[in-house]
N, C-alpha and C positions, 0 to 999 in steps of 0.2 A: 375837424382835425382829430379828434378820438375815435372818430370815424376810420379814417385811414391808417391811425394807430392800431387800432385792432383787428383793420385788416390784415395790416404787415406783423402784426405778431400772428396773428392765423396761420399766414402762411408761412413762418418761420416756424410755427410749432409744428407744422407738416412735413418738414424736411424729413424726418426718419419713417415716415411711412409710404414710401414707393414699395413697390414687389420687392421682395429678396430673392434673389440672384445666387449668394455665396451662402456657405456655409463654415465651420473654425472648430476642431476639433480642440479640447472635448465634447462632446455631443453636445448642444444647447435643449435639455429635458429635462424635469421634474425631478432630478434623484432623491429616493425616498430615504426619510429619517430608519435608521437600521431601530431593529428591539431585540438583538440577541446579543446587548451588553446592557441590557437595560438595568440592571440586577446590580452592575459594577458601576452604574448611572455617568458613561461614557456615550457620548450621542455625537452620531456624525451621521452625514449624508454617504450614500454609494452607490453604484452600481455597478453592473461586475459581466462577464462572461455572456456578451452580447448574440442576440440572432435575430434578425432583420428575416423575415418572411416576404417576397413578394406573394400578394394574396389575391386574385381579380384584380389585378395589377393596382393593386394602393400596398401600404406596408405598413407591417407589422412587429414590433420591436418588445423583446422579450429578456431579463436580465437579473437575476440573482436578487432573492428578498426584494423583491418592490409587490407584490402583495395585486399584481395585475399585468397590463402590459397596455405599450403606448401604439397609437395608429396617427398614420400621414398617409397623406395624398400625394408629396414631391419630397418626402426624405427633408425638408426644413423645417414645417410644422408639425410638432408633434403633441398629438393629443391623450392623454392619461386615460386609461378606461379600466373603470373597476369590475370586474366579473361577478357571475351570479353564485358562482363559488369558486372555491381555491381550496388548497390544503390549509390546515391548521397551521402548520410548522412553515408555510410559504413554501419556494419553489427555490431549489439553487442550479446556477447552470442548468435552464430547463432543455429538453430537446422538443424542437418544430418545425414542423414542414408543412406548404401548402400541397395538395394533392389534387386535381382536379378543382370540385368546391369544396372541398372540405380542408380545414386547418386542425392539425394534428399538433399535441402537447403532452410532453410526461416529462417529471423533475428528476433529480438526481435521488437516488433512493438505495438502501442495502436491505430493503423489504417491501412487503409485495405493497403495491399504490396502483392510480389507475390512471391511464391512459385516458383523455380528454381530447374531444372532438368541437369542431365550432362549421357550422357553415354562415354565422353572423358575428364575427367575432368584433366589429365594427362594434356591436352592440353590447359587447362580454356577455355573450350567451354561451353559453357550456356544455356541455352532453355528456354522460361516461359512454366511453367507446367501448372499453375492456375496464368493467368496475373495481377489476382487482387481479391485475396481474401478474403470474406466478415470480415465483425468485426464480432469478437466472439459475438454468443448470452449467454446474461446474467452473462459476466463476464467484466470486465477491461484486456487490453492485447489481444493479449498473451505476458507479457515480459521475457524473457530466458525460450524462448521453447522447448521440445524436442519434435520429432515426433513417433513414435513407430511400426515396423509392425511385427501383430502374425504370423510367420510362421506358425502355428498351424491351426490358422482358416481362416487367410487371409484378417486379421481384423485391421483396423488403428487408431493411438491415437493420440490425442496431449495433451502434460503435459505442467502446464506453474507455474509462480509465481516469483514474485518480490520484497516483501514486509513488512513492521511487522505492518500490521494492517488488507489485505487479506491473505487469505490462499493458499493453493498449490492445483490448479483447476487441469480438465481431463474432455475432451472431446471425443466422437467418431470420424473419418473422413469419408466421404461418399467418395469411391476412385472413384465410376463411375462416379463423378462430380470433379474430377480432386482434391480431399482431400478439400472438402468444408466442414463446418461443419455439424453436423450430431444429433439432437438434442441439448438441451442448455448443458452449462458448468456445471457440477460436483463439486461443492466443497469435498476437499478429506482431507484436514489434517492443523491443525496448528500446530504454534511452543507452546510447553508447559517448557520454561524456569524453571516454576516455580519447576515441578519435574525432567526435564533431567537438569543435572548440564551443560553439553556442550553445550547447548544453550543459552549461556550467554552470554551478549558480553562486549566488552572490553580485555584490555592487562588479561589473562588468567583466562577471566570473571570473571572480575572484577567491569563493570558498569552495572550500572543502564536502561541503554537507551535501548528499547523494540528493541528486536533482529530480523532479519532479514531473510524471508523463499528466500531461491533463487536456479537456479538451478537446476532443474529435470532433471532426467534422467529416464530412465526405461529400466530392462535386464529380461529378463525370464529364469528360472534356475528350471529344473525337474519338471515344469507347476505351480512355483510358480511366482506372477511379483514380482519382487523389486523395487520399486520408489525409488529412492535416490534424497538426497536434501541438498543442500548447507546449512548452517548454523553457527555463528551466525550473520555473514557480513566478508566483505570481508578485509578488516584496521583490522589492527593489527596480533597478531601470532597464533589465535584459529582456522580458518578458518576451517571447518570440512564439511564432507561429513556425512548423514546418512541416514537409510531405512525404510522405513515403508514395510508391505508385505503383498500378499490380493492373495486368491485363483482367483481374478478375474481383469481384466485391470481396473476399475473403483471403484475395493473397492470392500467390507469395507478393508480398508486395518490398520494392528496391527504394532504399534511401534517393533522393534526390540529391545530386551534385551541389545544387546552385541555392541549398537550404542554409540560412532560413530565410521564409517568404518572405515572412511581414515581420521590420526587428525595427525599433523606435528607442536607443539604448538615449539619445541624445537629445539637447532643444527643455521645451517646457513641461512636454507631456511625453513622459517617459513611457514604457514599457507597450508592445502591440500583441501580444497573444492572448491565446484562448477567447475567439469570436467565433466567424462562419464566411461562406462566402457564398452573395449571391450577384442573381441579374437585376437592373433596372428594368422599367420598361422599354427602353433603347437599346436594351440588348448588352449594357457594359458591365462588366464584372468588379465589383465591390465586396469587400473585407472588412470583417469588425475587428477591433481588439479590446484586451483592458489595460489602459494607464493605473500609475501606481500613486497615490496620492500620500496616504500612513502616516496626518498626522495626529489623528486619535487611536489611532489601533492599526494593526499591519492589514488587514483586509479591508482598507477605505481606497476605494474606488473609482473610476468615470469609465467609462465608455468612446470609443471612437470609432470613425470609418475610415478606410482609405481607398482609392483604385485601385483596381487589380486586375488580373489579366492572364491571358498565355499568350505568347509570341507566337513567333510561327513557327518555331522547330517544338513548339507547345509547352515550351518552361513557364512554371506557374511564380507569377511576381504580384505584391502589394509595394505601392508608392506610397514609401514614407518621406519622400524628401519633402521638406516644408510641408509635413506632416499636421502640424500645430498653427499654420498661418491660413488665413482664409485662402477657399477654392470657390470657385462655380460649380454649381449643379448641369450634370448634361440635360440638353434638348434635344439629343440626337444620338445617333451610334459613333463611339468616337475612335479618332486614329493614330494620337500620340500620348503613352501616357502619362505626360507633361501638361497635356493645355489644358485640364483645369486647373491647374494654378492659376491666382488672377494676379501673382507680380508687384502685390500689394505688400509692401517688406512690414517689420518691426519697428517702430520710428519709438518705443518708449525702455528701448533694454539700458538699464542702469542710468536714465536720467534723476533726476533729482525731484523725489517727490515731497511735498508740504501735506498737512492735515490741519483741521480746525483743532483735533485733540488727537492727545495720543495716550494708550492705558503704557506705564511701566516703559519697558524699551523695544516694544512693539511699534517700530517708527515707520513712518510711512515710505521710506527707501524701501522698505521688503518688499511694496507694491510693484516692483518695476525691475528686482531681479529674475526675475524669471525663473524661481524657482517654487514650487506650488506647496512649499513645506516650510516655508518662511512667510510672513505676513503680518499686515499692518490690523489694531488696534485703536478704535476709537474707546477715549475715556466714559462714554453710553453710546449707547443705539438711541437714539432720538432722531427726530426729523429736520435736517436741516447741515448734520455733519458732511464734512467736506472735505475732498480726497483730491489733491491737483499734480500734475505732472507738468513740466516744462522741459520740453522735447529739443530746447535750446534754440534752433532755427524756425523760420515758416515751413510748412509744409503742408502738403496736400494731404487731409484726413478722408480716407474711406470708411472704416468700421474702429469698432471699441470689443473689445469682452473683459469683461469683469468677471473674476472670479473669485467667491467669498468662500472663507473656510469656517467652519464650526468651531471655535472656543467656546469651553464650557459653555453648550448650547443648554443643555437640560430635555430638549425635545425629541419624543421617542415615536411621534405618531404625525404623520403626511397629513394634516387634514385640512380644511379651508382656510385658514387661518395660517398655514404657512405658504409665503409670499414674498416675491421682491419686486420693489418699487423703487425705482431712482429716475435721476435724471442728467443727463450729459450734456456738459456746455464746452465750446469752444472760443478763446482768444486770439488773439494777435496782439494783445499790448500786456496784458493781465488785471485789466481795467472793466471793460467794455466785455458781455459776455456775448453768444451768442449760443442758443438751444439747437443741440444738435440733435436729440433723443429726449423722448419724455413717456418714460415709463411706469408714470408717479400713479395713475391708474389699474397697472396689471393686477390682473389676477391665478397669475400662474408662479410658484416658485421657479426659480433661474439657477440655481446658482453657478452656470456657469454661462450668462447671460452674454449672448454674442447679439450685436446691432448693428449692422448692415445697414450705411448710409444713403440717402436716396440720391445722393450725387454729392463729388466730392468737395469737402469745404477746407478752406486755410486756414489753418491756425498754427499755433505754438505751442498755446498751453491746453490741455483738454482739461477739461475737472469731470467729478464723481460727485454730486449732490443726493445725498440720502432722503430717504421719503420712510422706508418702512424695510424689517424683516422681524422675523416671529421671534428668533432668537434672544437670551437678553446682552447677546454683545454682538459687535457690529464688525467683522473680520473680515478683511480682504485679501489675500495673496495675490492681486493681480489685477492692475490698470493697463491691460496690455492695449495699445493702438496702432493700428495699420494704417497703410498708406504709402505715400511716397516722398522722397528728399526731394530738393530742387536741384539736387547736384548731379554726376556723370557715378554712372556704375563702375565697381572695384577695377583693377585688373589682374587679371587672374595669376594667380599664386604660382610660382616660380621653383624650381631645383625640387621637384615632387623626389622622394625616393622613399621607397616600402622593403624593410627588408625582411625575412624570414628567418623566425628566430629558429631555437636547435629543437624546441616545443613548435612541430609545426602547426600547432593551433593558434598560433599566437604571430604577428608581423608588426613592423615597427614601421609609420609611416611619420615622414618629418616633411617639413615646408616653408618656404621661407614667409612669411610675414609680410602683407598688403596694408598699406596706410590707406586708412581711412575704412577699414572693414572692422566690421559688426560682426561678421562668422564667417563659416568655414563647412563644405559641406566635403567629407569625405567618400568617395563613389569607390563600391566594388562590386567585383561580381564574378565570375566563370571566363567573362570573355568580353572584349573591348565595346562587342554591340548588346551586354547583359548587364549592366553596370545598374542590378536593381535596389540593392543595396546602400543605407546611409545612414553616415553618421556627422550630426550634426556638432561642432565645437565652436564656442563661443572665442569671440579674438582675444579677451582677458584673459584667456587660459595658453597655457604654452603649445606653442606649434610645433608636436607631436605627438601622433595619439597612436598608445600598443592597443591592436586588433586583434584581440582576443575570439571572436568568433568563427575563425577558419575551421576546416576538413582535416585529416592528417588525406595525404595522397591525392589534392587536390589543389590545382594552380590559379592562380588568382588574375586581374586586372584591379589596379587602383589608381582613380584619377580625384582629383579636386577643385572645387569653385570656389569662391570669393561672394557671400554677399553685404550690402550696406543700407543703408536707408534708402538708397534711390534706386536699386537695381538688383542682378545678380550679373557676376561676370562668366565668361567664356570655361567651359570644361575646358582644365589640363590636356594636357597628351597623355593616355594611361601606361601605366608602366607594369611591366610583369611580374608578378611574384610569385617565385617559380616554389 
């Protein structure tokens, strides 16, 4: 009889490790403890202004103070690798590209630094390429670089910009001098607030304060360049990606119509600018951004991916719908940029969470608003505290991610010892547990631990079982659970109207209200089949949301979905706003 007990617990401890399949923005990696508040002894996790290298086709992931950079095989698993050097001062928004075999790296800088080469970078082996390369002529910088090479001609770039008072520069590289510069800087583009609405900054550009160029990138798509550029800063939930495009690396290059690309103003994990955009090995086009987290300091951080793409009239788009809920990984080259989503909805927004303890009025409800600046408080970090959600009905569980926030952490150094360990059970009575995740062994920090179930289980209630983190308190913003209701998907939302305020940056979209809906995704775009565009609003909130991110001299399409725990309903009919 112990016999067969211990088998049946084996294989129930096995449940969570089948292959992973999805992945759940924000990125599930190592973010490193910062030291440039160490001084003011403010310690938080981040990371910041992402770039994803394919390199021999594995990848390469590269990101603001983390003191190295991370490598994967399939964009899920990502492994921390420390270099054989670095700079002193670390690396911020670095710029890199793969080029043949060699991976090329230089950080943001307003003095001469060096250019760093790898053909093992699997290994964090290092090389100076250019030990010390000059200051730019006739520009400030470069700060948040990207470097560029034409396949085409064989020709090299650097894009730089920081700022809201210079502009978004471009220069040549002279490669037979190890990518020195190559005639003076270019100015190429500013921010024009006054007619793109998305350039505005503030909580959903809403202030005043002159906004912010950051960010470049450069992709070339059927011999056209796209400069993409961060925009309007990085605080707060607008953060946005957008492009300018120019039959030539230096310009002139034309606003795009249908900007911004990648914009994530709504949902859990706010803000999508200042990343990059590359290929998979299948050939599909993916986009980083940075989510805004702030709540130790305004520059705390995460990282994410989305899909992206060009149509066929070649408009450049990143899909943020269900930005924040699990997707699938491709295994192939894909043709809608919809199905990776894997349909797996939110089954834990604003139910009702318990704790074994709780510090002060840090209750464990904050776990399940879904907002990443609010968060629950255990009375210690000890082994054995407990975090539960009751999701109210049965339902079908696919994945958990957990994400813990930093109160007074005190810890300013990544080192072996910082770690998270837990473990995830599922009910159906609140009696009887069952292990859905056991993670009571890892040895990698998480903290923004996403678990991809190996098939899916019923329950009601899931819990959060503590085992171990470095810090000396034990914080979470976030028991979020995916899956599916057992019920029928919304129906879609009714008397859509958007209207155009006298500020044509700004449209006023109102809807009638779906019972039994959890959110609301609102679609826009240039044109009824470009609807790349979204903004997610939760059904607690009132149904109407002013659209601040328009064009002046630019006509719109806005349609809207309905999702809930079981499903998502049918696109509106999109209506024009002229």
């Amino acid at each position: 009889m112990k016999s067969l007990l211990f088998v049946a617990f084996l294989l129930l401890s096995l449940v969570n490790y089948g292959q992973q399949r999805t992945y759940c923005n924000p990125m599930d990696i190592g973010y490193r403890y910062n030291f440039e508040q160490q001084n003011e002894r403010v310690s938080y996790r981040s990371g910041a202004d992402p770039v994803i290298v394919n390199h021999k086709s594995e990848y390469f992931l590269f990101v603001t103070i983390s003191g190295g950079w991370w490598h994967s095989k399939d964009l899920i698993n990502w492994n921390y690798i420390t270099p054989d050097k670095w700079p002193m001062e670390d690396m911020c928004a670095p710029a890199a590209l793969s080029v043949r075999d060699t991976l090329y790296l230089f950080q943001s800088t307003f003095e001469q630094r060096p250019i760093f080469a790898s053909v093992q970078p699997e290994q964090g082996k290092l090389l100076f390429y250019n030990r010390w390369l000059p200051r730019v002529p006739g520009a400030d910088g470069p700060w948040d670089p990207a470097i560029f090479h034409d396949p085409d001609t064989d020709r090299w770039f650097m894009y730089w910009g920081s700022s809201n008072v210079f502009p978004l520069y471009g220069i040549e590289l002279d490669k037979s001098r190890q990518l020195t510069y190559k005639g003076m800087a270019k100015e190429l583009f500013y921010l024009y607030p006054q007619k793109h609405g998305w350039e505005r900054f503030g909580q959903n550009h809403t202030s005043t304060i002159r906004p912010f160029t950051e960010g470049a990138w450069m992709t070339k798509h059927n011999g056209k360049y796209y400069l993409q550029y961060g925009a309007p800063g990085t605080e707060y939930n607008v953060y946005a990606t957008g492009t300018y495009v120019a039959d030539n690396p230096l310009g002139p290059f034309v606003y795009a119509p249908y900007n911004p690309v990648s914009y994530k103003p709504g949902g859990f994990m706010n803000g999508a600018g200042h990343g990059n955009t590359f290929q998979d090995n299948f050939g599909n086009y993916w986009n980083t951004g940075t989510p805004w987290i702030a709540v130790n300091w305004p520059m705390e951080r995460r990282v994410a991916m989305f899909p992206a793409g060009f149509d066929k009239d070649d408009v450049m788009y990143s899909n943020t719908r269900f930005g924040d809920f699990p997707h699938y990984l491709p295994n192939r080259k894909l043709q809608n940029k919809d199905e990776l989503f894997t349909g797996w909805m939110l089954l834990s927004y604003q139910k009702k969470a318990t704790a074994s303890s709780t510090r002060d009025t840090l209750h464990a409800n904050k776990a399940t608003d879904e907002n990443p600046r609010t968060f629950w408080v255990a009375n210690q970090n000890r082994n054995g505290e407990i975090l539960t959600v009751d999701l109210e009905k049965e339902s079908e569980v696919r994945a958990v991610q957990i994400n813990y926030t930093d109160y007074k952490s005190n810890v300013f150094n990544s080192d072996s010892s910082v770690k998270t360990q837990f473990e995830i059970y599922g009910s159906l009575d609140n009696q009887n547990w069952q292990l859905l995740a056991d993670l009571s062994q890892e040895q990698k920090d998480r903290p923004c631990a996403y678990v991809e179930l190996a098939k899916p289980v019923r329950a009601r209630w899931v819990r959060y079982k503590h085992v171990y983190t470095k810090a000396p308190n034990l914080a979470i913003s976030a028991l979020r659970v995916f899956g599916n209701g057992l019920g029928a998907a919304p129906q879609t939302p009714s008397n859509l109207t958007a209207q155009r305020d006298k500020d044509e940056r700004n449209a006023l979209v109102k809807w009638h209200k779906v019972a039994g809906a959890v959110g609301y995704n609102v679609l826009w775009g240039i044109a009824k089949d470009k609807l790349y565009q979204t903004y997610q609003v939760w059904s607690d909130a009132p149904n109407v949301l002013e659209l601040r991110a328009l064009s002046v001299g630019q006509s719109y399409y806005v349609a809207i979905e309905a999702f809930n725990e079981s499903g998502v309903s049918q696109v509106s009919e999109a209506v024009f706003v002229k």
